[in-house]
C-alpha positions in Angstrom: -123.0 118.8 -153.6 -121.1 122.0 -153.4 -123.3 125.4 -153.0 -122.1 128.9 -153.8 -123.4 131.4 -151.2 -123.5 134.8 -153.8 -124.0 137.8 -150.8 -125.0 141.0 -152.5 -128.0 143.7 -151.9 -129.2 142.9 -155.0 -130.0 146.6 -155.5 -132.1 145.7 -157.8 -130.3 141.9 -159.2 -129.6 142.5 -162.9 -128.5 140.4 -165.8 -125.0 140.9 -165.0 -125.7 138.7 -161.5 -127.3 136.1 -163.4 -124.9 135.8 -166.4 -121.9 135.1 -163.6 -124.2 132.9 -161.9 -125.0 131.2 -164.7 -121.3 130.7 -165.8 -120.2 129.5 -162.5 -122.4 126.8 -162.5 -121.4 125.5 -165.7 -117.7 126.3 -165.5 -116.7 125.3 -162.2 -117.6 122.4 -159.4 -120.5 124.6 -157.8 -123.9 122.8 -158.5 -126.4 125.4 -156.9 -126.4 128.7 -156.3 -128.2 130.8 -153.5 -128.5 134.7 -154.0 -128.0 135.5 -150.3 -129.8 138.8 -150.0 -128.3 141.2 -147.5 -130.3 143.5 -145.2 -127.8 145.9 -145.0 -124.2 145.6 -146.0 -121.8 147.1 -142.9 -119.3 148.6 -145.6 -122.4 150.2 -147.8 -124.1 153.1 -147.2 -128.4 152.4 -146.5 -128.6 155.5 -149.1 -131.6 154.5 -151.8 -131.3 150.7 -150.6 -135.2 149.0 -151.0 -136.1 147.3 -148.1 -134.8 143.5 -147.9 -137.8 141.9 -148.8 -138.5 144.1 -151.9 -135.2 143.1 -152.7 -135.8 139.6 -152.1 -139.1 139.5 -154.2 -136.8 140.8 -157.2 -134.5 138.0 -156.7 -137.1 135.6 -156.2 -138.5 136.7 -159.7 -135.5 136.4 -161.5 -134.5 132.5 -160.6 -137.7 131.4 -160.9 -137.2 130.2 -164.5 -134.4 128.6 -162.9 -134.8 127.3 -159.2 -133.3 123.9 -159.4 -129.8 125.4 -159.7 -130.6 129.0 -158.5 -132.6 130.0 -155.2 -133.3 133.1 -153.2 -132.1 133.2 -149.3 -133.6 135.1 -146.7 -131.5 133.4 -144.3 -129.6 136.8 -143.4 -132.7 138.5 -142.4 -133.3 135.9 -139.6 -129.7 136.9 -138.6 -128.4 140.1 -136.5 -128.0 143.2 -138.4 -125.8 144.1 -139.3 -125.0 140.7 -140.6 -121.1 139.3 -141.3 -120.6 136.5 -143.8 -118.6 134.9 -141.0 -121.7 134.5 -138.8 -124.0 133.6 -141.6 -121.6 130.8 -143.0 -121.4 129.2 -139.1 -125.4 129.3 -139.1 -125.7 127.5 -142.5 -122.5 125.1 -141.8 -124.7 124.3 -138.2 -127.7 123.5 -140.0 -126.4 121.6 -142.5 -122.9 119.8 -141.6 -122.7 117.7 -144.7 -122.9 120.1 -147.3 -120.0 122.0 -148.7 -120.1 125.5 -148.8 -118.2 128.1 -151.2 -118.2 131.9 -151.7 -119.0 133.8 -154.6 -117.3 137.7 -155.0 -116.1 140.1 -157.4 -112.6 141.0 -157.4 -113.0 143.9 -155.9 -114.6 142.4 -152.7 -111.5 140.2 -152.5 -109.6 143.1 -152.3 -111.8 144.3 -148.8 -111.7 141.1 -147.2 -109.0 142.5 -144.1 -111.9 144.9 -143.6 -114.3 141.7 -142.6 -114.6 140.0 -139.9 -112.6 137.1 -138.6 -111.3 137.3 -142.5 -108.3 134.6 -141.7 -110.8 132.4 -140.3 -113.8 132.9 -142.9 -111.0 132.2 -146.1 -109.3 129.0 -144.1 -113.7 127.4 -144.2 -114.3 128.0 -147.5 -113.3 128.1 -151.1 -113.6 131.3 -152.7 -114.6 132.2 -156.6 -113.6 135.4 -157.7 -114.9 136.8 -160.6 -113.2 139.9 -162.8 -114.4 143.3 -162.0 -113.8 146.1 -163.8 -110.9 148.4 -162.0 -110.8 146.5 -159.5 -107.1 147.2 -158.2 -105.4 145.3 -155.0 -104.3 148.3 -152.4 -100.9 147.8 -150.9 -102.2 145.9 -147.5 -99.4 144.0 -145.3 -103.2 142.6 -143.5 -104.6 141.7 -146.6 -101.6 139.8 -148.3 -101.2 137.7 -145.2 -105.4 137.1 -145.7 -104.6 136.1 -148.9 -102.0 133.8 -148.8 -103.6 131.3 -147.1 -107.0 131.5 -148.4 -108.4 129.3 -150.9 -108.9 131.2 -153.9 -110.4 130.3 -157.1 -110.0 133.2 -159.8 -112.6 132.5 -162.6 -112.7 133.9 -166.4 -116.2 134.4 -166.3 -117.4 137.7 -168.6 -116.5 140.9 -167.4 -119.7 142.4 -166.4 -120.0 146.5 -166.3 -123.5 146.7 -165.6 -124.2 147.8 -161.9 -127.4 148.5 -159.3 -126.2 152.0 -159.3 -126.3 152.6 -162.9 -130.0 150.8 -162.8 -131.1 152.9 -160.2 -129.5 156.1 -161.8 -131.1 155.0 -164.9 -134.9 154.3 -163.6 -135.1 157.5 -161.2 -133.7 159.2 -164.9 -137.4 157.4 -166.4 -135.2 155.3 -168.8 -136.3 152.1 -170.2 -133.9 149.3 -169.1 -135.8 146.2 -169.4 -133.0 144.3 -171.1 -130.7 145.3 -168.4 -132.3 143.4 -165.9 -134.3 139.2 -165.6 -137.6 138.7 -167.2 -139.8 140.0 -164.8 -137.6 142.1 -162.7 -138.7 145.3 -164.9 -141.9 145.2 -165.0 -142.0 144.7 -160.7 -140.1 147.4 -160.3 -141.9 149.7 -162.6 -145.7 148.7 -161.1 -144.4 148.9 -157.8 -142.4 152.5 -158.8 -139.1 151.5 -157.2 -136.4 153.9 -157.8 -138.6 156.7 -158.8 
């Protein structure tokens, strides 16, 4: 059983997260999925970020049509904050020896990983799928080619998705309707509870 550990704020999660979630586990060997939810990123600003477990309650919404395949993770907020995949991978791989574990990031993640810690060590313990993102470019890194040459990279042709938290929080404190933008249920949390206002 191979699970794909998909870090993100989840700022609010959106259709775009779903749609590359749900491509990835029909279009490569990953069987399940967990949305690892992020207290706080170390390379993103706190700026307008709901609290983790109003983040995590939008998550846990959106897979619930879904949670054989899909599940929410809280495991980050048991963690030290700031929390490094690194540390949160050695937790999970303690726990649970057997199973096999794989990253999930957008190409212009890949492109940050010699800004992580213990990179060379993280990309030598895990497979990684990268997914397309638009602009993503690769900067001209002597740290992060040798990163990348020995890391076990995956590069998958899921949809190229231009839909981000930003634009959905832009768009809500704007009092625009973007229900489509986002899971069934998602929308009408975050409207009753007023997030982004």
């Amino acid at each position: 059983m191979e699970t794909g550990l998909y870090f993100g704020s989840f700022n609010p999660i959106h259709i775009g997260h779903m749609a590359i979630a749900n491509w990835l586990l029909e279009y490569t060997p990953i069987d399940r999925i967990w949305f690892i939810v992020s207290p706080h990123n170390p390379l993103k600003s706190k700026k307008s970020l709901l609290s983790g477990y109003d983040r995590l309650k939008l998550v846990e919404i959106a897979v619930a049509g879904d949670s054989d395949r899909i599940a929410a993770s809280d495991i980050e907020f048991r963690l030290p904050v700031p929390s490094y995949t690194i540390d949160t991978l050695a937790w999970l791989k303690e726990r649970s020896p057997r199973e096999k574990f794989s990253l999930i990031m957008g190409e212009d993640n890949l492109y940050t990983l010699h800004k992580w810690k213990n990179a060379e060590e993280l990309t030598r313990s895990c497979d990684i799928y990268v997914y397309p993102r638009p602009g993503a470019e690769k900067p001209d890194c002597i740290e992060l080619d040798k990163i990348l040459e020995t890391a076990r990279i995956h590069r998958v042709k899921a949809p190229v998705m231009e839909i981000s938290g930003t634009f959905i929080r832009n768009a809500v404190s704007a009092g625009k309707d973007v229900r489509h933008f986002l899971p069934h249920g998602v929308w009408e949390h975050i409207e009753r509870e007023g997030f982004y206002k």
